[in-house]
C-alpha positions in Angstrom: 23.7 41.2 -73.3 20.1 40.5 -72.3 19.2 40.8 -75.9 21.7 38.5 -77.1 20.2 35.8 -74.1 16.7 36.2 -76.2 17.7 35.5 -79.1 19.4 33.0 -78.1 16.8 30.9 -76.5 14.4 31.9 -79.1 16.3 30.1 -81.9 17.1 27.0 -79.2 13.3 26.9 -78.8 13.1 26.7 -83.1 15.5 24.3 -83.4 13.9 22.1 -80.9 10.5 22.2 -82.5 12.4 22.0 -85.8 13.7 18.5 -84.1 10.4 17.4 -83.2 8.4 17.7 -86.4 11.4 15.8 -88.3 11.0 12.9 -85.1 7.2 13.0 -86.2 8.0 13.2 -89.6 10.5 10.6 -89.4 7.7 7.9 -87.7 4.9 8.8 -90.1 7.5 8.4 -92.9 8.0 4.2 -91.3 4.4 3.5 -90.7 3.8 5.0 -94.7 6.5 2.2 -95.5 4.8 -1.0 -93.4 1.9 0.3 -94.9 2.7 -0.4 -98.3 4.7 -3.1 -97.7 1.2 -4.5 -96.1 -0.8 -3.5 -99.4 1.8 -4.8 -101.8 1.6 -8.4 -99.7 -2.2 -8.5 -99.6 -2.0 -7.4 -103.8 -0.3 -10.5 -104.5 -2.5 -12.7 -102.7 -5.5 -11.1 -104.2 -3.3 -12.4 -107.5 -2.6 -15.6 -106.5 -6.4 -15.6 -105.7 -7.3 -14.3 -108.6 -5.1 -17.0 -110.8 -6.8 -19.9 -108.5 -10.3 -18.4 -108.7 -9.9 -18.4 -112.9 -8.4 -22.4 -112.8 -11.4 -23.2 -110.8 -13.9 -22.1 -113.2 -12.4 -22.9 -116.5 -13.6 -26.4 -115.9 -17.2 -24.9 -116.8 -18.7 -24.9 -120.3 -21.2 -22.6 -122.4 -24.2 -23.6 -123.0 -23.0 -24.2 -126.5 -20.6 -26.6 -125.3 -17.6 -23.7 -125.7 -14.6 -23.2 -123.9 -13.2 -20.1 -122.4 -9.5 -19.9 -122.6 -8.7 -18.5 -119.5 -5.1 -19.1 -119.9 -4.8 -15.9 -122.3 -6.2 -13.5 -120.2 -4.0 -14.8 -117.3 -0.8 -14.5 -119.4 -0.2 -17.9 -118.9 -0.3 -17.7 -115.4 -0.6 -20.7 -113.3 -0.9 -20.2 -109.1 1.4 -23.2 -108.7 4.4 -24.5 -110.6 3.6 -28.4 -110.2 1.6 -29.8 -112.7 -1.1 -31.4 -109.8 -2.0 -28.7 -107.2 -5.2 -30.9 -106.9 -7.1 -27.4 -108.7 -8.6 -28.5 -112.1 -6.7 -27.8 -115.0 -7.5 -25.6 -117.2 -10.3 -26.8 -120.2 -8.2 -27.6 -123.6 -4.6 -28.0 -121.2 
């Protein structure tokens, strides 16, 4: 009987340290997912950035008097739908 009493409170003591690394497992798992939801949000401000950053300085020339077509290596992008976000357009828009 006493055996049986043993065993028994070895596998309670399992299961409950069994519980507490799926708790802990469980909270690292939500922190992961802020986490990334943190890096994703500051990625597309680095983009929208980016796309700003590129407008701004398509309004400067070569010394040969060239323009860079930034537009191509943005994909078109533009960081703002209206046509006058008070950001210079783009050189040959």
């Amino acid at each position: 009987m006493g055996e049986i009493s043993a065993a028994s409170q070895e596998q309670s003591t399992g299961i409950e340290q069994v519980n507490r690394a799926v708790t802990q497992m469980d909270e690292v798992t939500q922190q992961n997912a802020a986490l990334v939801e943190e890096a994703a949000a500051a990625a597309g401000s680095l983009q929208e950035q980016a796309v700003k950053l590129a407008e701004a300085v398509a309004v400067f020339r070569l010394q040969g008097g060239e323009v860079i077509d930034v537009r191509a290596q943005l994909g078109g992008q533009r960081s703002s739908p209206s046509a006058d976000d008070g950001m210079p357009a783009l050189a040959g828009a």
